[in-house]
C-alpha positions as CSV (number, residue, x, y, z in Angstrom):
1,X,-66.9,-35.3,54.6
2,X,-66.3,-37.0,57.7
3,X,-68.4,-37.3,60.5
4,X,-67.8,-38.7,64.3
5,X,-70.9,-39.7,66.5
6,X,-70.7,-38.3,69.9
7,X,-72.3,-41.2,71.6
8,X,-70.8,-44.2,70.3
9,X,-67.2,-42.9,68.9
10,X,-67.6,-44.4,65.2
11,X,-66.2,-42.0,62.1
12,X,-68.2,-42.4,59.4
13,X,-68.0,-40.9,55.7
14,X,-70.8,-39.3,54.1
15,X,-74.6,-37.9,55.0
16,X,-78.0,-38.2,53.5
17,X,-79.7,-35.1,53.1
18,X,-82.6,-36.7,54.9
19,X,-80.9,-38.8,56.9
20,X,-79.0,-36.8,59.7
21,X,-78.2,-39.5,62.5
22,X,-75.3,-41.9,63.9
23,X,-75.3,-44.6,60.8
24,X,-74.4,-47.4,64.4
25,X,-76.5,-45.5,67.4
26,X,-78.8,-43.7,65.9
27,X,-77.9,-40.2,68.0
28,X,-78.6,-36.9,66.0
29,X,-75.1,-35.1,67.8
30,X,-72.9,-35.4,65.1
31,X,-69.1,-33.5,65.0
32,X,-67.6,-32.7,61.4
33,X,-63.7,-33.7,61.7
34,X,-61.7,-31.5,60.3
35,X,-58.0,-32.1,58.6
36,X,-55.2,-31.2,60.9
37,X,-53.6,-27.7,59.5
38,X,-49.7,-27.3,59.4
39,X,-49.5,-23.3,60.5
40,X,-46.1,-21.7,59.9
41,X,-45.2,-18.4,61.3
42,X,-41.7,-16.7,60.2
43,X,-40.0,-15.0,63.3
44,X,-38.6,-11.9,61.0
């Protein structure tokens, strides 16, 4: 899974179970990113 810091920008893959900081800045706020999903809607 992919993670982005919210201090320093960087995406990196992957956590630790004990380890739950920015691999670069060391900042515990961490955002999952998440695929971007294709919705469809039919207008019937």
């Amino acid at each position: 899974m992919n993670y982005v810091c919210s201090d320093c920008g960087k995406e990196f893959d992957g956590l630790d179970s004990d380890f739950i900081r920015c691999l670069y800045c060391d900042s515990k706020v961490l955002f999952k990113k998440t695929p971007p999903i294709l919705k469809t809607f039919s207008t019937d």
